[in-house]
C-alpha positions in Angstrom: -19.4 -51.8 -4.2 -18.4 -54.5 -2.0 -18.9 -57.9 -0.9 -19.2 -57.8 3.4 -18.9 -60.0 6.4 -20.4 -58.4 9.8 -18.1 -58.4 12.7 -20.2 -60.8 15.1 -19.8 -64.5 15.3 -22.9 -64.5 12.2 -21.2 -63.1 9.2 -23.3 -62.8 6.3 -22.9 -60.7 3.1 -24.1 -57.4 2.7 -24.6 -55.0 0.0 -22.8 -51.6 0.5 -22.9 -49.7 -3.0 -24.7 -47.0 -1.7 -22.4 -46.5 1.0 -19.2 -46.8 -1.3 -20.7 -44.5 -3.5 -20.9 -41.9 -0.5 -17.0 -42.4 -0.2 -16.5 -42.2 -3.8 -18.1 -38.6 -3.4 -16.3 -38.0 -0.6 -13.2 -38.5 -1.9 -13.0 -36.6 -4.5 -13.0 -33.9 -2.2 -10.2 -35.6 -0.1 -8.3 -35.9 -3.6 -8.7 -32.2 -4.0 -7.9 -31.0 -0.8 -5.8 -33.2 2.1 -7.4 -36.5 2.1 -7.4 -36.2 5.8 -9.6 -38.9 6.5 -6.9 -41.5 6.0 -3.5 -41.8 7.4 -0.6 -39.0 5.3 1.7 -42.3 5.2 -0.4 -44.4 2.8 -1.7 -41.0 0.7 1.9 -40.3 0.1 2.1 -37.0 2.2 4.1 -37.9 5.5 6.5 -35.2 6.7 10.0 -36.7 8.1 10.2 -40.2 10.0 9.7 -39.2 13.7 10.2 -42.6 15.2 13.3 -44.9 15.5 14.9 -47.6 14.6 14.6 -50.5 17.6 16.5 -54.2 18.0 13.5 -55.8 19.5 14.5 -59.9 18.4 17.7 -60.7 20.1 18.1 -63.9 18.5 19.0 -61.9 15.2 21.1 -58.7 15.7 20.2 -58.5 11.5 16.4 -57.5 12.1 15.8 -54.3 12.7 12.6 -53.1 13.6 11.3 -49.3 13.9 9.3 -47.9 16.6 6.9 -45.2 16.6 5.1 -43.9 20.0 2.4 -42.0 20.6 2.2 -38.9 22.9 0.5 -39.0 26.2 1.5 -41.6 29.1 -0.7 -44.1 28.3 -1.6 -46.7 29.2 -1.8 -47.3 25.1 -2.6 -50.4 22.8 0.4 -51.8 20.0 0.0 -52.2 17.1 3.0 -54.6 15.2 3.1 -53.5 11.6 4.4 -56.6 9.1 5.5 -55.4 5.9 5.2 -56.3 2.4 7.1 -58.8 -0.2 9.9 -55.8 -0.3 10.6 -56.0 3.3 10.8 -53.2 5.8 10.5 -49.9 3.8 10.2 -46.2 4.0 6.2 -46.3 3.5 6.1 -49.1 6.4 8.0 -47.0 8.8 5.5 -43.3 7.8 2.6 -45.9 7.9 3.9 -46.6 12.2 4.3 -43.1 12.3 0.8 -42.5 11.4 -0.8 -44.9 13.5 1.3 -43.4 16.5 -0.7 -40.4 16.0 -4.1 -42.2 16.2 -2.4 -43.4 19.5 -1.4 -46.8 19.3 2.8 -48.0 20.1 3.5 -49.1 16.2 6.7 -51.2 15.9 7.1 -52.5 12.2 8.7 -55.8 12.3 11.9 -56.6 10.1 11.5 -60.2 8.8 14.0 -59.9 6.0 17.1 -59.8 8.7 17.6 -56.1 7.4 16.7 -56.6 4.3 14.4 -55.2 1.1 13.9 -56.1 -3.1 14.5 -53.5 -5.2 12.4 -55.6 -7.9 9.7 -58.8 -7.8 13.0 -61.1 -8.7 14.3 -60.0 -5.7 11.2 -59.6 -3.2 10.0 -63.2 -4.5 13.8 -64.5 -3.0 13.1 -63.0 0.2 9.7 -64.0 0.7 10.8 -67.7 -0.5 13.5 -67.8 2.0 11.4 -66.3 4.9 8.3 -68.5 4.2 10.5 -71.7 4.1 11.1 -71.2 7.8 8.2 -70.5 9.4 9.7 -71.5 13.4 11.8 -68.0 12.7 8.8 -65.6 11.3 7.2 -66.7 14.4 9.7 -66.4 17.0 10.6 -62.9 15.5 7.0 -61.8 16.4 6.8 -63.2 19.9 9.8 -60.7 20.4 8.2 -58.0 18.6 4.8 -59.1 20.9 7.3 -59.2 24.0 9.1 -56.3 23.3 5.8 -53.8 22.8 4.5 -55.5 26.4 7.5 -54.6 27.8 7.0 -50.9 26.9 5.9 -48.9 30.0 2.9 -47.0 28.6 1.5 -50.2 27.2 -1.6 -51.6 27.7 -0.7 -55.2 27.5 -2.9 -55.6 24.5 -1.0 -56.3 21.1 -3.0 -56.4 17.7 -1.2 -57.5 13.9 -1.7 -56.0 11.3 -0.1 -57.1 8.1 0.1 -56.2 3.8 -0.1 -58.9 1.3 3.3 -61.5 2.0 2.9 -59.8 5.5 -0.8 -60.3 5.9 -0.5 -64.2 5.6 2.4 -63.9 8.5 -0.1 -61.9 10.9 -2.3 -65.8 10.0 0.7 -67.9 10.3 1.0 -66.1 13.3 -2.1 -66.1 14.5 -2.3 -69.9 14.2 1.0 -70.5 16.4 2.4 -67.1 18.1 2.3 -66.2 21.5 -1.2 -64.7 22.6 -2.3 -61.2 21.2 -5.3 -59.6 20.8 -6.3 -58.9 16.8 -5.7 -60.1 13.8 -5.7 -57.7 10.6 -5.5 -59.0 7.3 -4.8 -56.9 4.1 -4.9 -59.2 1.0 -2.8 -61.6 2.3 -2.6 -65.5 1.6 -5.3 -67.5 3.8 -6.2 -70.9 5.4 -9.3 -72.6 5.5 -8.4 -75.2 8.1 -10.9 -75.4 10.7 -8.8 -77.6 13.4 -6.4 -74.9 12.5 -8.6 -72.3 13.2 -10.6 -73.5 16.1 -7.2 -72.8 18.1 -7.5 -68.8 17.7 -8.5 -66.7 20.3 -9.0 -63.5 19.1 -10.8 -61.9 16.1 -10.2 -61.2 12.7 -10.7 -57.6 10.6 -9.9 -58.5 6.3 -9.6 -56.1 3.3 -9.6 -58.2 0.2 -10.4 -57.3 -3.7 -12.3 -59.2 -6.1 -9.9 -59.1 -8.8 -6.8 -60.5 -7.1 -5.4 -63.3 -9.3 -3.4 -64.4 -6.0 -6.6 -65.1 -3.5 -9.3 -65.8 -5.2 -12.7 -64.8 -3.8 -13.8 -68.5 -3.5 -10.7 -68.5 -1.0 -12.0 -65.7 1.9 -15.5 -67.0 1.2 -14.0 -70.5 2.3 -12.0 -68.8 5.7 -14.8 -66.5 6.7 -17.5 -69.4 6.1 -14.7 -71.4 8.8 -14.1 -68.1 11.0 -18.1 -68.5 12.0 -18.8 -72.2 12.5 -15.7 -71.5 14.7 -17.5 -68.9 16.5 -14.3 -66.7 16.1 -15.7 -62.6 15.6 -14.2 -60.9 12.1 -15.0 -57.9 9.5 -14.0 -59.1 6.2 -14.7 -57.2 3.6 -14.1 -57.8 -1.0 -13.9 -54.5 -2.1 -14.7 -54.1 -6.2 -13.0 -51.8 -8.3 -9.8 -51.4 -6.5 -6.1 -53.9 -7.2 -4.4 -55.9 -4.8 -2.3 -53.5 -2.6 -4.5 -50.3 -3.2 -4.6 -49.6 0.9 -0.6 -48.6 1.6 -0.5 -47.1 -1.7 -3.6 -45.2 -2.1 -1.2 -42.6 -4.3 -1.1 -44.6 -6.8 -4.6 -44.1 -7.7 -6.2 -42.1 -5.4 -9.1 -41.6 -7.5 -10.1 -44.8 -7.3 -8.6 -45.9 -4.2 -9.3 -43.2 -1.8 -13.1 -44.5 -1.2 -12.4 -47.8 -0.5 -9.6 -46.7 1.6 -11.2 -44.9 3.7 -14.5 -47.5 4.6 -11.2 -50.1 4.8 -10.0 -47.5 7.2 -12.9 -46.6 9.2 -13.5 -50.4 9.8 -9.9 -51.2 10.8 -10.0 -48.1 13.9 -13.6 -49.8 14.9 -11.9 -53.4 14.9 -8.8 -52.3 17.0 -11.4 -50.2 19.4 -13.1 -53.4 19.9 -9.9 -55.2 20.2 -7.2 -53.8 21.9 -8.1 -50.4 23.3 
């Protein structure tokens, strides 16, 4: 079961237990077989990394982003990929890979300067030290944002999409970046700031879960009740049974994440058709 916002400019919750139990069945049979309804990266089946590795932010030779492209000439939409509090890993760089297959330019950003934690001492020093200067998170998107524009089978539109200490960058960002087009959270940290707010320009897609000790679901209540006196368009949804990080790492319970996963998916491609296609 979850908790849902509708994607207008008039959120209001919605009951969806009948459709998550659909998914549940469902995935079973995506368990047992190839769980192709969601991307190989985040079910832990991606073949070799067919993208490469890209110096998109000038300003620091350290941070090293990866690119993946889709085939075709395009024109195609970008997607900019912002990694979790362990920095710019393998599963970051299938998870590109996978979206350049559903046809978007993916270039997963490198905010750790080249960086990644081997343990939480180690991520929580990174995201600390990143977090504390803000000025530099941002100016390393506006390259990535300027560097996928700059790709000739691009469509000019740009969306973020971003995984726990990377889905409260994509806000941060959101709130004082160069212009894009979308906004995707995945359990990342969140502001309630309506004069904030009111300054976006684009809309918002969240996948939050009720039992997440780090944002409460008072907290996305709060920034989804702001998002529509703002008139600002989002899908935010509080999935139930599943834990904080469940979407990248659906192989570590597939069981019980695979549903979920996929309605998070399946709403994430309709928010980025609506967005940036």
């Amino acid at each position: 079961m979850s908790k849902a916002f509708s994607h207008g400019t008039r959120p209001s919750y919605l009951r969806k237990g009948v459709a998550i139990l659909a998914l549940t069945v469902l995935a079973i049979f995506h368990v047992q077989a190839d769980q192709s309804g969601l991307p190989e990266a985040i079910v832990g089946k991606a073949g070799p990394l067919s993208g490469q590795d890209v110096q998109y932010h000038q300003a620091n030779p350290l941070s090293i982003g990866y690119l993946a492209t889709p085939a075709g000439d395009g024109p195609h939409p970008s997607v900019i990929l912002i990694h979790e509090w362990n920095g710019l890993v393998q599963r970051v760089k299938e998870t590109a890979d996978s979206f350049a297959k559903e046809g978007y330019i993916a270039l997963a950003a490198d905010l750790y300067s080249g960086r990644t934690g081997a343990n939480p001492d180690e991520n929580m020093v990174l995201v600390r030290e990143t977090l504390s200067n803000p000025e530099e998170l941002i100016a390393n998107l506006n390259s990535a944002v300027s560097y996928l524009k700059k790709q000739k089978n691009s469509n000019q539109k740009v969306a973020t999409i971003g995984w726990c200490y990377g889905g409260g960058v994509a806000l941060t960002f959101a709130l004082g970046g160069e212009h894009h087009d979308a906004t995707a959270i995945f359990y990342g940290r969140l502001l309630a700031d309506p004069q904030a707010l009111a300054h976006v320009d684009h809309g918002f897609y969240g996948t939050f879960v009720e039992n997440d000790r780090g944002i409460p679901v008072s907290d996305v209540e709060n920034f989804v009740s702001v998002l529509r006196n703002a008139g600002i368009p989002n899908d935010v949804h509080i999935y139930d049974e599943v834990r904080h990080g469940f979407w990248l790492h659906v192989d570590r319970d597939p069981e019980t994440n695979t549903g979920p996963a996929i309605d998070a998916w399946e709403r994430l491609k309709g928010f980025l058709n609506r967005t940036v296609l």
